[in-house]
C-alpha positions as CSV (number, residue, x, y, z in Angstrom):
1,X,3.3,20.7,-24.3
2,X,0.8,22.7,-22.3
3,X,-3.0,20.4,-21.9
4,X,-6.1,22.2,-22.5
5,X,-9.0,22.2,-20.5
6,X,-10.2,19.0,-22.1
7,X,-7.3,17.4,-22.4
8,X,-6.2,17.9,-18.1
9,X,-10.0,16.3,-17.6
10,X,-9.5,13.3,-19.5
11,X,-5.9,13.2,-18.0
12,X,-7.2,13.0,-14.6
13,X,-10.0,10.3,-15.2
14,X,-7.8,8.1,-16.7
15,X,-5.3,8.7,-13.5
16,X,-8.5,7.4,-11.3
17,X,-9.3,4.6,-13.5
18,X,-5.7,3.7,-13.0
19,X,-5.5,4.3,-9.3
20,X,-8.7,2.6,-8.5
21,X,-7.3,-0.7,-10.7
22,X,-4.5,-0.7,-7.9
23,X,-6.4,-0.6,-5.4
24,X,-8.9,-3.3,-6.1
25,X,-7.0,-6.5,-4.6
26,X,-6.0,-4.9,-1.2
27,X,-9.8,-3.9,-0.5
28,X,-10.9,-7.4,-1.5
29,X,-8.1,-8.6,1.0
30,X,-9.2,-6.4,3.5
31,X,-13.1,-7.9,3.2
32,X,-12.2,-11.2,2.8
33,X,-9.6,-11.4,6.3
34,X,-12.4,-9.3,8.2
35,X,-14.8,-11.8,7.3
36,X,-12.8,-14.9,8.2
37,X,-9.6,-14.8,10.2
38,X,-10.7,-11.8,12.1
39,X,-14.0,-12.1,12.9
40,X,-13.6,-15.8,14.2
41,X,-12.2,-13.7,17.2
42,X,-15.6,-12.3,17.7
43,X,-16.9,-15.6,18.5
44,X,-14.4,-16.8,20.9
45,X,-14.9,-15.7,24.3
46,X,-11.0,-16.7,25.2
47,X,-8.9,-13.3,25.6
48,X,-5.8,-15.1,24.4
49,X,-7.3,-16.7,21.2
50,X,-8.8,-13.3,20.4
51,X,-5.7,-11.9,20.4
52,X,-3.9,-14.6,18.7
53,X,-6.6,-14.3,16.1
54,X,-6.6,-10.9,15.6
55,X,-2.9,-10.5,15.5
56,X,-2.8,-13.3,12.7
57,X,-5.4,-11.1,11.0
58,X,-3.7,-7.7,11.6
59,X,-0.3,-9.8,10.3
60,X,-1.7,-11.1,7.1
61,X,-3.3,-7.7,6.2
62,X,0.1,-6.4,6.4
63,X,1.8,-9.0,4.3
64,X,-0.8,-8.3,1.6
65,X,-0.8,-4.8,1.2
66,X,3.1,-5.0,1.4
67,X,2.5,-7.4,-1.9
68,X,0.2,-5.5,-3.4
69,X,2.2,-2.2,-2.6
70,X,5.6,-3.8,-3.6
71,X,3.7,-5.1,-7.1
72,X,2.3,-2.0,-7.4
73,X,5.5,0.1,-7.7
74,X,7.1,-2.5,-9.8
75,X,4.4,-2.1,-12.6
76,X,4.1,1.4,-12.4
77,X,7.9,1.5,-12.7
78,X,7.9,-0.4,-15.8
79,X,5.4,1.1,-17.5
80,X,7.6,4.4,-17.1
81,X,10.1,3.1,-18.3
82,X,8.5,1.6,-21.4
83,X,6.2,4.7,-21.7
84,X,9.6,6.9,-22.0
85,X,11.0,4.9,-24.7
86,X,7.7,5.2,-26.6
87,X,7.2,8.9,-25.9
88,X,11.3,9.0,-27.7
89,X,9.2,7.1,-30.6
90,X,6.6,10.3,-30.8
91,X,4.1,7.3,-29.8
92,X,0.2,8.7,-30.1
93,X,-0.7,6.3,-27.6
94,X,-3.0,8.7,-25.1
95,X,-1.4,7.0,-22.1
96,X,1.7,7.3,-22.9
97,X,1.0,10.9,-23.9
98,X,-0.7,12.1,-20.3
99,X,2.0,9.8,-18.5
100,X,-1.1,7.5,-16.9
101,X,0.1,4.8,-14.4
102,X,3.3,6.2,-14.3
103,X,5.6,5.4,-11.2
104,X,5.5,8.6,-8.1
105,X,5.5,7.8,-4.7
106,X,1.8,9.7,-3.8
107,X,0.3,7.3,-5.8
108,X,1.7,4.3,-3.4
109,X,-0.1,7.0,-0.2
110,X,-2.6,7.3,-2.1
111,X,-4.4,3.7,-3.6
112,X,-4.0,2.5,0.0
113,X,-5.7,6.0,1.2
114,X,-8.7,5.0,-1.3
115,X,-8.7,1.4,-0.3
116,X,-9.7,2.7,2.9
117,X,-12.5,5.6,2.2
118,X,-15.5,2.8,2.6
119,X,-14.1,2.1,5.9
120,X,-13.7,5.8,6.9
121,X,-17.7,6.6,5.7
122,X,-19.0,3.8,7.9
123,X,-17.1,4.3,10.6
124,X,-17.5,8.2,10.2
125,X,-21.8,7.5,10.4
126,X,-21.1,4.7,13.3
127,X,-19.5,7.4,15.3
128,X,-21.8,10.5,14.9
129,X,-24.5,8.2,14.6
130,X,-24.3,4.7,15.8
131,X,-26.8,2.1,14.0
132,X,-26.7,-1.7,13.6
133,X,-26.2,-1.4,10.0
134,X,-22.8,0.2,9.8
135,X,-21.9,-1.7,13.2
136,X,-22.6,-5.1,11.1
137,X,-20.4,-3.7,7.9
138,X,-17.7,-2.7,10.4
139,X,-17.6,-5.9,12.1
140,X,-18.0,-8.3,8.9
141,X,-16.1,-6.4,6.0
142,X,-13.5,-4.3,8.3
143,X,-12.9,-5.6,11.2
144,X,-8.9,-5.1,11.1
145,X,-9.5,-1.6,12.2
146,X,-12.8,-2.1,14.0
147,X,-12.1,-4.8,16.2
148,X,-8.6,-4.2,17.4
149,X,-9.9,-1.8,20.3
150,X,-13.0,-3.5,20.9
151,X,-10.6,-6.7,22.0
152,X,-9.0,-4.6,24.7
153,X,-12.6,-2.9,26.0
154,X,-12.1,0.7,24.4
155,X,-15.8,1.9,24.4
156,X,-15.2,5.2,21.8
157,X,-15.3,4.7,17.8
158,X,-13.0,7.2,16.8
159,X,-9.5,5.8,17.9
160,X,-10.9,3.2,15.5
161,X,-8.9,6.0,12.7
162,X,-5.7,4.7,13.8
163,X,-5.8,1.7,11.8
164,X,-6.1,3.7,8.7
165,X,-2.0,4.2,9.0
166,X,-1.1,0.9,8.8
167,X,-2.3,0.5,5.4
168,X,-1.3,3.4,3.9
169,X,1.7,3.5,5.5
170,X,2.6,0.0,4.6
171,X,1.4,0.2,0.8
172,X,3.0,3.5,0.5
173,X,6.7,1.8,1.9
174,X,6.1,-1.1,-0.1
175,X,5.1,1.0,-3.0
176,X,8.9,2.7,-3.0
177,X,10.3,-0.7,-2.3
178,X,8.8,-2.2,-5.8
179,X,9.6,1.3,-7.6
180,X,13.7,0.9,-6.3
181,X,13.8,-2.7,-6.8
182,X,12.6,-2.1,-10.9
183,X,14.8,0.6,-11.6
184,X,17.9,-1.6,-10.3
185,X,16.8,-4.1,-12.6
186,X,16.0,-1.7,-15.3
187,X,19.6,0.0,-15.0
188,X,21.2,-3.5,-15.0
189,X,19.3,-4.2,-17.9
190,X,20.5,-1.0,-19.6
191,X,23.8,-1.9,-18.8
192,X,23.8,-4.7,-20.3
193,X,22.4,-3.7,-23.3
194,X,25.3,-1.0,-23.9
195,X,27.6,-3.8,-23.1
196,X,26.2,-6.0,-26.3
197,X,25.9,-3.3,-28.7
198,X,30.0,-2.2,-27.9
199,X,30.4,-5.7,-28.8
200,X,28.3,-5.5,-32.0
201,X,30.9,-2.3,-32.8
């Protein structure tokens, strides 16, 4: 059924609401580990215990978003499924009507792409116009992507970008991972649900 003008509006805000639920925990991850584990690097003046550091830091970031991305796909899997079934039903339900949450791969790109945008606007004004404010934010609350070249003495802010892959790129991996692993399990489950009711019959 075709949406109206209205209808497309409301679709997409509650697509954003959804997306920006996803990617709350991996931006809390990333502000918590640049505020501890990675920023303890900053105070050592060791080179081999910054690195250590920051490659614990840049390890642990990882692991997270591949949690969060892997958890990610598995929910938005399900509630495909489940949102199918009910749609089969002639649900009401507006969620299930617009398909909100529902599992596609760009949605794994792109939670991780918005758990980054406060990194990218800070870094963005640092670059074109460096000031102790964003340099503080940058070092404190990202420092996985800000600190990294800073260990090895690269002077310029913008190969600071980089890092930006590794999240996405991870999440959006990780994302697919959790989306194949629940439709395994939700064919096995099928499967075994035509196997009981043949032996109802």
């Amino acid at each position: 059924m075709e949406l109206n003008s209205k209808q497309k509006r409301q679709r997409i805000l509650l697509e954003i609401k959804d997306l920006l639920m996803g990617t709350a925990f991996p931006l809390m991850l990333q502000l918590i580990l640049s505020a501890t584990v990675i920023l303890y690097a900053d105070y050592n003046d060791d080179p081999a215990v910054q690195w250590l550091t920051l490659a614990v830091g840049e390890i642990m970031l990882i692991a997270a978003y591949v949690i969060f991305g892997r958890q990610n796909g598995v929910s938005a899997y399900r509630k495909a499924v489940v949102a199918g079934k009910k749609r089969e039903l002639k649900s009401t339900d507006i969620k299930v009507y617009y398909k909100t949450g529902e599992y596609a791969l760009w949605k794994g790109a792109v939670i991780a792409a918005i758990s980054v945008i406060p990194f990218i606007i800070f870094q963005f004004i640092q670059c074109v116009a460096p000031n102790t404010v964003c340099e503080f934010v940058l070092k404190y609350a990202f420092g996985w992507a800000a600190y990294p070249f800073m260990v090895f003495g690269v002077k310029t802010q913008w190969l600071n970008f980089i890092w930006i892959i590794i999240p996405v790129g991870v999440h959006t991996a990780a994302y697919y991972w959790g989306g194949l692993k629940e439709k395994k399990r939700q064919e096995l489950v099928a499967q075994a649900q035509e196997i009981k009711d043949k032996k109802k019959k």
